[in-house]
MARBA-3410 file (N, C-alpha, C, O; in Angstrom, 1 decimal):
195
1.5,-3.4,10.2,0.6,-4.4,10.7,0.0,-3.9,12.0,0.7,-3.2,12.7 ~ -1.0,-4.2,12.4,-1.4,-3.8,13.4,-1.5,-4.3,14.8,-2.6,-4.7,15.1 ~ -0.6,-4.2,15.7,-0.2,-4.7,16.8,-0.8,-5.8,17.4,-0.2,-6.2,18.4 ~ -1.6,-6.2,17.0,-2.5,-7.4,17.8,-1.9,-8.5,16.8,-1.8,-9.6,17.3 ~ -1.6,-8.4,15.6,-1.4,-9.5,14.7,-0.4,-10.0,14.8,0.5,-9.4,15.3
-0.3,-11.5,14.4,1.4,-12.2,14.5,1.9,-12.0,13.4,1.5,-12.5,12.3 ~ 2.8,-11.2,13.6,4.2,-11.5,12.9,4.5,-12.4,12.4,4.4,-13.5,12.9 ~ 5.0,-12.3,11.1,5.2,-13.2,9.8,6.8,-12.8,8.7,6.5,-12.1,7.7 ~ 7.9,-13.2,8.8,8.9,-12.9,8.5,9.2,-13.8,7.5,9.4,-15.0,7.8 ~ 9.4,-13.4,6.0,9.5,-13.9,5.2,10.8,-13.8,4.1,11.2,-12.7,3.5
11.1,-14.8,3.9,12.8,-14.7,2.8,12.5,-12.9,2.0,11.4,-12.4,1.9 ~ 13.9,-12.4,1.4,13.7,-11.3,0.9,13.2,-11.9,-0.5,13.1,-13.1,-0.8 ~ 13.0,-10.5,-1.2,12.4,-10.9,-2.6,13.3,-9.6,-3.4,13.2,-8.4,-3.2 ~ 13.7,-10.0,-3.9,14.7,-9.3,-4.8,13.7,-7.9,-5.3,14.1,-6.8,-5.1 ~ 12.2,-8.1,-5.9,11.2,-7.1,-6.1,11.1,-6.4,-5.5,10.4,-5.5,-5.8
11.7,-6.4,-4.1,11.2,-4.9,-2.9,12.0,-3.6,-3.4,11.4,-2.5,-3.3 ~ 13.1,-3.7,-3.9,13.8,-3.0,-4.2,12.8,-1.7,-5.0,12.3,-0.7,-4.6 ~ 13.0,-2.2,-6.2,12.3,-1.3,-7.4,10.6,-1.0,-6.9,9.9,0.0,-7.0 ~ 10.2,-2.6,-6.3,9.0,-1.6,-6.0,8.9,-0.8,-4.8,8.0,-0.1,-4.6 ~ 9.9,-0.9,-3.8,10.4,0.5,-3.1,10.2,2.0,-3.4,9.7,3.0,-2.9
11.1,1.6,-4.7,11.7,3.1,-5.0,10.1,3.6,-6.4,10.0,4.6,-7.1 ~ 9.4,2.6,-6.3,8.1,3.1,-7.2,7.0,3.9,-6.2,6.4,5.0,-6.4 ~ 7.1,3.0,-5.1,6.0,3.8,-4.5,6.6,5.0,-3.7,5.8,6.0,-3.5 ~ 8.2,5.2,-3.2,8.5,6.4,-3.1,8.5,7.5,-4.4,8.8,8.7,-4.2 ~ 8.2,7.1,-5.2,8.2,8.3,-6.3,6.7,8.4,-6.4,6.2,9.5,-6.4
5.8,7.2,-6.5,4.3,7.7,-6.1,4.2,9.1,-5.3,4.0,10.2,-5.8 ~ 4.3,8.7,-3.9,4.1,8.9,-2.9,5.2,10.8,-3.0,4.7,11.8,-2.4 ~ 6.0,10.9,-3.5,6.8,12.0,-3.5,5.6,12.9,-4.7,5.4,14.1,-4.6 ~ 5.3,12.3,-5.4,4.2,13.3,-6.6,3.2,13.8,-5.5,3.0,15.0,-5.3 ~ 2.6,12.5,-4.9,1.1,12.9,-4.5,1.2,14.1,-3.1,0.3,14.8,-2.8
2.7,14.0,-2.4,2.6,14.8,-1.1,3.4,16.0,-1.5,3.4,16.8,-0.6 ~ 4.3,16.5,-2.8,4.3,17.5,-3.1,5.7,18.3,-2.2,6.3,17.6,-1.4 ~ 6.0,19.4,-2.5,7.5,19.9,-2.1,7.3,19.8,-0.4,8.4,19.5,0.1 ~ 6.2,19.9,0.7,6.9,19.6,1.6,7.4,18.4,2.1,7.9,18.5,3.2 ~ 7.4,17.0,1.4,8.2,16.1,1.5,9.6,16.2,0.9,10.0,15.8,-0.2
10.3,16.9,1.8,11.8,16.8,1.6,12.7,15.7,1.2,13.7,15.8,0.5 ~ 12.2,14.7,1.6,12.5,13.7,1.1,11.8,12.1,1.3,11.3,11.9,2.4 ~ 11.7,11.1,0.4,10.8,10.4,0.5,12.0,9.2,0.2,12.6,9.2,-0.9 ~ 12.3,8.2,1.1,13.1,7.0,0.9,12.6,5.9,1.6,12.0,5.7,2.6 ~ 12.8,5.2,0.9,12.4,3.6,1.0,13.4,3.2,2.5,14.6,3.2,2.4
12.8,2.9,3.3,13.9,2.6,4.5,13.2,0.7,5.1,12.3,0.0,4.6 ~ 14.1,0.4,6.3,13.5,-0.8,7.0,13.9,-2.0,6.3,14.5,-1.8,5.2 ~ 13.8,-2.8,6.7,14.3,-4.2,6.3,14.3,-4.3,4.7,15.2,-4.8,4.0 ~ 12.9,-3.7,4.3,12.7,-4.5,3.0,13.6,-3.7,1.8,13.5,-3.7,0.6 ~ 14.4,-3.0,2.7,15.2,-1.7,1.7,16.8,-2.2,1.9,17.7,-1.3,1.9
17.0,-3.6,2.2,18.0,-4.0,2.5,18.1,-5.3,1.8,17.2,-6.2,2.0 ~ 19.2,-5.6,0.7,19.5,-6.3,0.3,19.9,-7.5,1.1,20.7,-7.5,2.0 ~ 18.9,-9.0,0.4,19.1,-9.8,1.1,18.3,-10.2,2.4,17.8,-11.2,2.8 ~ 18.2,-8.8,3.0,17.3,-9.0,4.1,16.1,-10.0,4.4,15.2,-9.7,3.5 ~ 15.6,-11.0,5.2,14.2,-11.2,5.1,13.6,-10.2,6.4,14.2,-9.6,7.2
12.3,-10.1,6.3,11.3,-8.9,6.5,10.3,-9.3,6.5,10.0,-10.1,5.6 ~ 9.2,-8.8,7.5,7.9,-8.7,7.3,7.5,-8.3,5.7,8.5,-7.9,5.3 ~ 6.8,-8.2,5.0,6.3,-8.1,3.4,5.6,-6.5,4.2,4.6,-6.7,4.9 ~ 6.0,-5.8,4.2,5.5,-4.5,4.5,6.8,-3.4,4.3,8.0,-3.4,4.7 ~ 6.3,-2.4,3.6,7.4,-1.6,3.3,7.8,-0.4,4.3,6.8,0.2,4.8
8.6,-0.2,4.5,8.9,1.3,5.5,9.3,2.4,4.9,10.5,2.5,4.6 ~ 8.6,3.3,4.7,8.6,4.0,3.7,9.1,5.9,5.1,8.3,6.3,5.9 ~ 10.4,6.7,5.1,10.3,7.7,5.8,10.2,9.3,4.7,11.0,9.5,3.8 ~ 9.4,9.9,5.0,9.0,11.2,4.5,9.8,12.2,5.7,9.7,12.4,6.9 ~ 10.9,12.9,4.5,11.5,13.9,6.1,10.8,15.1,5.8,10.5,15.3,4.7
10.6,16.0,6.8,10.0,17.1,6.3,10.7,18.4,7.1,11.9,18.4,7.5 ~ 9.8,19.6,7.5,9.9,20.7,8.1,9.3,20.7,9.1,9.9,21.4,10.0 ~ 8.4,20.3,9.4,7.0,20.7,10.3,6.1,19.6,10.6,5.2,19.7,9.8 ~ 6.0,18.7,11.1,5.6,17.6,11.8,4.1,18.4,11.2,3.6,18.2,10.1 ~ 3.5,19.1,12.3,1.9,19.4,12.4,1.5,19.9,10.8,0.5,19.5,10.3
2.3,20.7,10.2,2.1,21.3,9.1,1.5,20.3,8.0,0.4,20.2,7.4 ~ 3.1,19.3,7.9,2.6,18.5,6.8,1.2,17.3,7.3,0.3,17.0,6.6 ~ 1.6,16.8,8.7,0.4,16.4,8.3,-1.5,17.2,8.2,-2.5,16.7,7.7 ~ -1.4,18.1,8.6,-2.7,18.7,7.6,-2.5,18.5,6.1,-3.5,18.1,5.5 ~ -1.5,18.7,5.6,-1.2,19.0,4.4,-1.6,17.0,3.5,-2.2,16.8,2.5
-0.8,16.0,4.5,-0.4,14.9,3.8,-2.0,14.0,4.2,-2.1,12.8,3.8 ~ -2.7,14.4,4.7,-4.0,13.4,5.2,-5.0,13.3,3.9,-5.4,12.2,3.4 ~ -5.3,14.4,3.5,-5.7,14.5,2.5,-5.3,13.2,0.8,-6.0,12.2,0.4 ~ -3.9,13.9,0.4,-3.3,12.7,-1.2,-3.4,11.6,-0.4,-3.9,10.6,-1.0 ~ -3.2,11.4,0.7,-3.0,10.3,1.6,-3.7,9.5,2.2,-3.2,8.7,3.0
-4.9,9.6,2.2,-6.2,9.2,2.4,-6.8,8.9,0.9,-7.8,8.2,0.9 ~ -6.4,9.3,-0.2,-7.3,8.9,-1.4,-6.1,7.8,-1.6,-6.6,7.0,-2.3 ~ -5.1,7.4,-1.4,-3.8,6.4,-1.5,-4.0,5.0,-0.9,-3.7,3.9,-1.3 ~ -5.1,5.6,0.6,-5.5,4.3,1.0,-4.9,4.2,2.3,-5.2,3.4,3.2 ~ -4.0,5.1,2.5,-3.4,5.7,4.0,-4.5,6.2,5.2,-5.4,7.0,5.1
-4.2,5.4,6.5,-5.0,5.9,7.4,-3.9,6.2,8.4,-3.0,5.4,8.7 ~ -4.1,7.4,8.8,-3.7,8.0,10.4,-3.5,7.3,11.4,-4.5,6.8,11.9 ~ -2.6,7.1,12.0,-2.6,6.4,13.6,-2.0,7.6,14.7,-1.5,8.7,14.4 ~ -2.2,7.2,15.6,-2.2,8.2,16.6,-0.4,8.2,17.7,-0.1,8.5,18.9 ~ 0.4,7.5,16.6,1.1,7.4,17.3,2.3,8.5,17.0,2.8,8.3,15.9
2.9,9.6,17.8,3.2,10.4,18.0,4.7,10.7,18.0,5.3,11.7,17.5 ~ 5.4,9.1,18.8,6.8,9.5,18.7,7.1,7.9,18.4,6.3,7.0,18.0 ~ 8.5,7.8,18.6,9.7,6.6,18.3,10.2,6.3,19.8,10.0,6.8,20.9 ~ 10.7,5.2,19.3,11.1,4.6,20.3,13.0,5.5,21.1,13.6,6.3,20.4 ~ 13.2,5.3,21.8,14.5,6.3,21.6,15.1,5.2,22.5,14.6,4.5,23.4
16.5,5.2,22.0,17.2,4.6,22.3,17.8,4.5,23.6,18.0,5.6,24.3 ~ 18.1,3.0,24.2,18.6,3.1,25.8,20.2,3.7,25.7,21.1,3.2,25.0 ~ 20.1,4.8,26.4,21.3,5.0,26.9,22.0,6.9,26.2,22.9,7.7,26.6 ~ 20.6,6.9,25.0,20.9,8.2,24.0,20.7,9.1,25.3,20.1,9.1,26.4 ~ 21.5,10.3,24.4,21.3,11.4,25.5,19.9,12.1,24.7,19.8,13.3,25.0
19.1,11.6,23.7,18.0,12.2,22.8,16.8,11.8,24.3,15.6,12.2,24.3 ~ 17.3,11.1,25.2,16.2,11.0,25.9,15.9,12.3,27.0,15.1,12.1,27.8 ~ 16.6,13.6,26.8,16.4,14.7,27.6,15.7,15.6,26.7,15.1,16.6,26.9 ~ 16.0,14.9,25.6,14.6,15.8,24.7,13.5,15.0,23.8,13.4,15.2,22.6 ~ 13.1,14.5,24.2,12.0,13.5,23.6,11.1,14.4,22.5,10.2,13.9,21.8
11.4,15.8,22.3,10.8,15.8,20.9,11.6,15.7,19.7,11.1,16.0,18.7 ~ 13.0,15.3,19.7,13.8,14.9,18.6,13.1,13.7,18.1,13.2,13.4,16.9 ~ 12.2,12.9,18.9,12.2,11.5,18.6,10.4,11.5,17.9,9.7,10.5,17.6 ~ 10.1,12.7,18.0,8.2,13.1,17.4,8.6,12.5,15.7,9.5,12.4,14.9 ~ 6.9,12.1,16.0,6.8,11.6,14.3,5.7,11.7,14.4,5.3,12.0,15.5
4.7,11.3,12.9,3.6,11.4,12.5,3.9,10.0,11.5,4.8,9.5,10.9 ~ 2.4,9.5,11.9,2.5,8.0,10.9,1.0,7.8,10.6,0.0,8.1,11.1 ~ 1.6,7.0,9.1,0.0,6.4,8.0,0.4,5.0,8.1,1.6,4.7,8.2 ~ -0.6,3.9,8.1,-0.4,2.9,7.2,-1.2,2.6,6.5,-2.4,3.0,6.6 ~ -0.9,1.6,5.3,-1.8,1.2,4.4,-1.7,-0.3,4.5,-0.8,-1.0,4.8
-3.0,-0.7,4.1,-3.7,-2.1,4.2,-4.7,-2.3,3.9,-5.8,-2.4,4.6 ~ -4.6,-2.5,2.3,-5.7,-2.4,1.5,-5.7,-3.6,0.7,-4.6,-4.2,0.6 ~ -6.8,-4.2,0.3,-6.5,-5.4,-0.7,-5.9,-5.5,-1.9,-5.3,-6.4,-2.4 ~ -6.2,-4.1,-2.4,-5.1,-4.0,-3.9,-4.2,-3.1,-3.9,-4.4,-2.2,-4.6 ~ -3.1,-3.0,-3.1,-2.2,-2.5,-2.7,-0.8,-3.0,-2.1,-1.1,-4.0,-1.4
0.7,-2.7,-2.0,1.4,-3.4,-0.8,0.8,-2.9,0.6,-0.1,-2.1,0.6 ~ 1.3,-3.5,1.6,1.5,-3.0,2.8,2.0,-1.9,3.0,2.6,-1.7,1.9 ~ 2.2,-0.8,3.7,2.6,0.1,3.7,3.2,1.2,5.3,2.7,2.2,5.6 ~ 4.2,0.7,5.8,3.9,1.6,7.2,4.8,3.2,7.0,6.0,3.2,6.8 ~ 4.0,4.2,7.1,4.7,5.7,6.6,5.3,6.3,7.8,4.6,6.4,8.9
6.7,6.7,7.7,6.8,7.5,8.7,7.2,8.8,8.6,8.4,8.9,8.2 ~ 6.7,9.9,8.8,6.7,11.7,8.6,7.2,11.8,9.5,6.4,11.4,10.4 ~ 8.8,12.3,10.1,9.8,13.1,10.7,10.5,13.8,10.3,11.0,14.0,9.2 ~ 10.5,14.6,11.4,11.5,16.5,10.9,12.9,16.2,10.3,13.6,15.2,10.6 ~ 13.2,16.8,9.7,14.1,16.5,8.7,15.6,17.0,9.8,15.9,18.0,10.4
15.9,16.4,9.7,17.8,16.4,10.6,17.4,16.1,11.9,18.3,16.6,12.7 ~ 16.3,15.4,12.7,16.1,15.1,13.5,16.8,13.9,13.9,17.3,13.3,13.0 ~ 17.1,13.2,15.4,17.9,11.5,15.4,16.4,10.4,15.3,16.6,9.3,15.9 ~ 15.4,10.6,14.8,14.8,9.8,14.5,14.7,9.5,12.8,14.4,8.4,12.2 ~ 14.9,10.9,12.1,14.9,10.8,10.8,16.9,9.9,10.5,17.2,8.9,9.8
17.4,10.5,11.1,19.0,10.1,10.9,19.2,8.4,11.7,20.3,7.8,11.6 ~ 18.4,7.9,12.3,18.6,6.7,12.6,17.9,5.9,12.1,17.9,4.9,12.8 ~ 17.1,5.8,11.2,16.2,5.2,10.3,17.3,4.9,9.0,17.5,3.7,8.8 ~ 18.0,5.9,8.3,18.6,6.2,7.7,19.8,5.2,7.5,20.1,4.4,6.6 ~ 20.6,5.8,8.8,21.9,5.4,9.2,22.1,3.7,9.1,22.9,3.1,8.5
20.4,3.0,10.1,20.0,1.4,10.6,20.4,1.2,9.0,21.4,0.6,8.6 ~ 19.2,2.1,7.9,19.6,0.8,6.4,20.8,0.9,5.8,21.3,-0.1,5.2 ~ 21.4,1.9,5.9,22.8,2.1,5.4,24.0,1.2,5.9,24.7,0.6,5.0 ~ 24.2,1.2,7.0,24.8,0.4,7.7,24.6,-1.1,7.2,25.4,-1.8,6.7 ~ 23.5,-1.5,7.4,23.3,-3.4,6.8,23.5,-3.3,5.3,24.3,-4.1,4.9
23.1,-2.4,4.3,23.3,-2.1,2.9,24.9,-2.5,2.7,25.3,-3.2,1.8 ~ 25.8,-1.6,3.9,27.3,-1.6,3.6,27.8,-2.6,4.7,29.0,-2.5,5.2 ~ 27.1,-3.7,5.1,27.6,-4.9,6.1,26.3,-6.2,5.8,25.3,-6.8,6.4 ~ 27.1,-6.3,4.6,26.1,-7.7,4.5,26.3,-8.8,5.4,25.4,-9.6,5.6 ~ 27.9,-8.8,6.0,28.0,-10.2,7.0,27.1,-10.0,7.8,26.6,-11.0,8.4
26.5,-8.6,8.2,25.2,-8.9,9.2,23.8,-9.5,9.1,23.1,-10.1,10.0 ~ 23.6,-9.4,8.0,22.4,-9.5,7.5,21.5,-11.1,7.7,20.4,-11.3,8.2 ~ 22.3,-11.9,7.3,22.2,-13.2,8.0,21.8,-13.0,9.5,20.6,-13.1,9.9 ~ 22.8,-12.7,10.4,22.9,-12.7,11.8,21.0,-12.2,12.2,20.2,-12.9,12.7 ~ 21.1,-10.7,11.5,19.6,-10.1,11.8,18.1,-10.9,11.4,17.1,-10.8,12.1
18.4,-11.7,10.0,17.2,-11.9,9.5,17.0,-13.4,10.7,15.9,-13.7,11.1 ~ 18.1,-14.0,11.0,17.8,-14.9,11.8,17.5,-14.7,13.2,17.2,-15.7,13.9 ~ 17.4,-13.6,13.5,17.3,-12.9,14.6,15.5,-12.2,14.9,15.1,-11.8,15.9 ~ 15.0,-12.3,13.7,13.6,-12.0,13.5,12.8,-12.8,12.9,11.6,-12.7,13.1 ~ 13.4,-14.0,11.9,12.7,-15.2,11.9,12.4,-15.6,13.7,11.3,-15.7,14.1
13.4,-16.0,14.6,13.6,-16.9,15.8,11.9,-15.9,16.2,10.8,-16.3,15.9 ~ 12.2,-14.6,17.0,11.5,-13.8,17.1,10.3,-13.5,16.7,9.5,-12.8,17.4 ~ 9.9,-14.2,15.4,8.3,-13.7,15.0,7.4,-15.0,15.5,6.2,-15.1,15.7 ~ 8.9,-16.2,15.7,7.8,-17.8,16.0,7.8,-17.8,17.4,7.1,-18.5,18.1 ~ 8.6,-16.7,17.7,8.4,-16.8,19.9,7.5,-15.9,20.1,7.1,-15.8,21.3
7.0,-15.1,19.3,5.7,-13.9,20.0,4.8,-13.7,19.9,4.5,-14.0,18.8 ~ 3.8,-13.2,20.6,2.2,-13.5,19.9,1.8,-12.2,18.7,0.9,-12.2,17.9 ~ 2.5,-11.6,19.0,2.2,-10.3,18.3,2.9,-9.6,17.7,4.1,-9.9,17.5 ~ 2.2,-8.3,16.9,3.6,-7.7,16.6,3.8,-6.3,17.3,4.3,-5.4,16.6 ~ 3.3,-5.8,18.7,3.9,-5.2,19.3,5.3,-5.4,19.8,6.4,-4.8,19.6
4.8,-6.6,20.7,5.7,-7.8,21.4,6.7,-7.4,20.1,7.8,-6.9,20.4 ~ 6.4,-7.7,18.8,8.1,-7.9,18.2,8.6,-6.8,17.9,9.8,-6.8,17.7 ~ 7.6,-5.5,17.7,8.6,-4.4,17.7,9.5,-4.2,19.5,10.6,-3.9,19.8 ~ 8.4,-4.5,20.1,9.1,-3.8,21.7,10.3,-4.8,22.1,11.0,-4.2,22.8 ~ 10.6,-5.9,21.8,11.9,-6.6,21.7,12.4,-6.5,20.6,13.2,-7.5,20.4
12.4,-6.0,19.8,13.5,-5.7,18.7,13.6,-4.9,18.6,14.0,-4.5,17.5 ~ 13.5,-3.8,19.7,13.9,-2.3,19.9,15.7,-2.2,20.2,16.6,-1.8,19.5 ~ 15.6,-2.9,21.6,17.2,-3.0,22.0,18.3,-3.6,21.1,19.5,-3.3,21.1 ~ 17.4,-4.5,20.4,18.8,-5.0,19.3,19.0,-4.0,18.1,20.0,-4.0,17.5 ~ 18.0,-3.2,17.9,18.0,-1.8,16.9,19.0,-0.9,17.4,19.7,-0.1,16.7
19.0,-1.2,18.9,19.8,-0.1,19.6,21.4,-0.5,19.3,22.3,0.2,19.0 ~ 21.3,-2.1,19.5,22.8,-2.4,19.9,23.3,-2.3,18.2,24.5,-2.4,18.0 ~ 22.7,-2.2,17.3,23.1,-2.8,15.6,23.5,-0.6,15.8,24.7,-0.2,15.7 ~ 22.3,0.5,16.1,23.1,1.9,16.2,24.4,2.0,16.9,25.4,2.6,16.4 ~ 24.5,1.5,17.7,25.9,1.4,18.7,26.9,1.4,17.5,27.5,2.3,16.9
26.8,0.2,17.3,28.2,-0.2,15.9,28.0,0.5,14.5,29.0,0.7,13.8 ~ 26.7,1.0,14.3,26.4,2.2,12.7,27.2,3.4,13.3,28.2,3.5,12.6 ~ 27.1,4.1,13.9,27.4,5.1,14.3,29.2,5.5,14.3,29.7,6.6,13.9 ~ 30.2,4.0,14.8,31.1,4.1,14.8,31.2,4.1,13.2,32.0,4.9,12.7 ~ 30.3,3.0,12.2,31.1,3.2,11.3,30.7,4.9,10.5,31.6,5.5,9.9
29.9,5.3,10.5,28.9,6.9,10.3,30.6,7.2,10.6,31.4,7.3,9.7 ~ 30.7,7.3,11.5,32.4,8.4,12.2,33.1,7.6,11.5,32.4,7.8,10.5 ~ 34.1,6.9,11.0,34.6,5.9,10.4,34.4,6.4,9.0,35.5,6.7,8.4 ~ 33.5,6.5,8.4,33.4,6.4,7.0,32.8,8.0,6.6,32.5,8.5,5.6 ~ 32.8,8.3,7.5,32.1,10.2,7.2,30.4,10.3,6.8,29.6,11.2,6.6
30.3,8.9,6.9,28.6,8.8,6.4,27.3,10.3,6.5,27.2,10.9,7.6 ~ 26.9,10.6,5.7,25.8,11.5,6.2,24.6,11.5,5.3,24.6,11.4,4.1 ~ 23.3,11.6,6.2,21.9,11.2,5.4,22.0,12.0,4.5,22.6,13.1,4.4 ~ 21.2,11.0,3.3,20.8,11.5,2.4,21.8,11.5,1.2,21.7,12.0,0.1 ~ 23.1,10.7,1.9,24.4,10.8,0.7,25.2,12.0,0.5,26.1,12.1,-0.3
END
């Protein structure tokens, strides 16, 4: 969505699922072996979840600059446009903040009339922005008592803000505090991306 718009959080829909994993297999044809991997991530990749109706779609790769020369192209006939935004948010307190290129990305969205929603995110593959994307859906996937807690946590949230900057830039730290406790269970349970 594009940051000036309000935010709109809506019950899950049992359909995000499969058509998740449709448009990641799209999207894995049209961008070809340097998409290492192409997974459905973000709210709407979480059972039960309610979510903005927009999918989060992360492409891990090799080479940040590479692929996107490479991904502008299939990805522009898809209906994908470029934004200029560069990195992620990095978490309060990580020590990823003495290196702020762990946290680089490349991003598409789509928003087309015959189309879903679409927000893409292209990160280096074993980076902590590719692994905490990852880790966030995993963790609520394997802790449904949360799920409740969060989706009510972003309904309250979408009716208090004008925007949806505003709702990512306050729903950053609660992203942070929900990694806090993924992480113990990651160490806990041996978790590692990608299965």
């Amino acid at each position: 969505m594009p940051p000036h718009e309000k935010p709109v959080v809506v019950p899950h829909d049992p359909a995000w699922a499969a058509q998740g994993a449709a448009l990641c297999a799209r999207l894995r044809g049209a961008l070809g072996p340097s998409a290492l991997h192409v997974e459905h991530i973000g709210s709407t990749a979480v059972p039960g979840m309610a979510a903005k109706a927009v999918y989060d779609v992360q492409v891990s790769v090799a080479d940040l600059d590479a692929a996107a020369a490479a991904f502008d192209p299939p990805l522009t006939a898809l209906g994908f446009v470029r934004a200029p935004y560069l990195a992620d948010h990095v978490p309060a307190g990580s020590e990823a903040r003495e290196d702020p290129a762990g946290w680089a990305k490349r991003y598409w969205s789509r928003r087309t009339a015959d189309a879903a929603p679409v927000n893409l995110h292209v990160r280096r593959a074993g980076s902590p922005n590719e692994r905490l994307a990852l880790l966030f859906r995993d963790w609520l996937r394997a802790t449904p008592a949360a799920v409740p807690a969060y989706a009510r946590f972003k309904y309250v949230l979408a009716e208090a803000v004008p925007d949806t900057g505003t709702y990512a830039d306050v729903k950053d730290p609660v992203v942070d505090l929900i990694g806090v406790v993924a992480e113990r269970w990651a160490a806990e349970t041996g978790w590692r991306p990608h299965g």
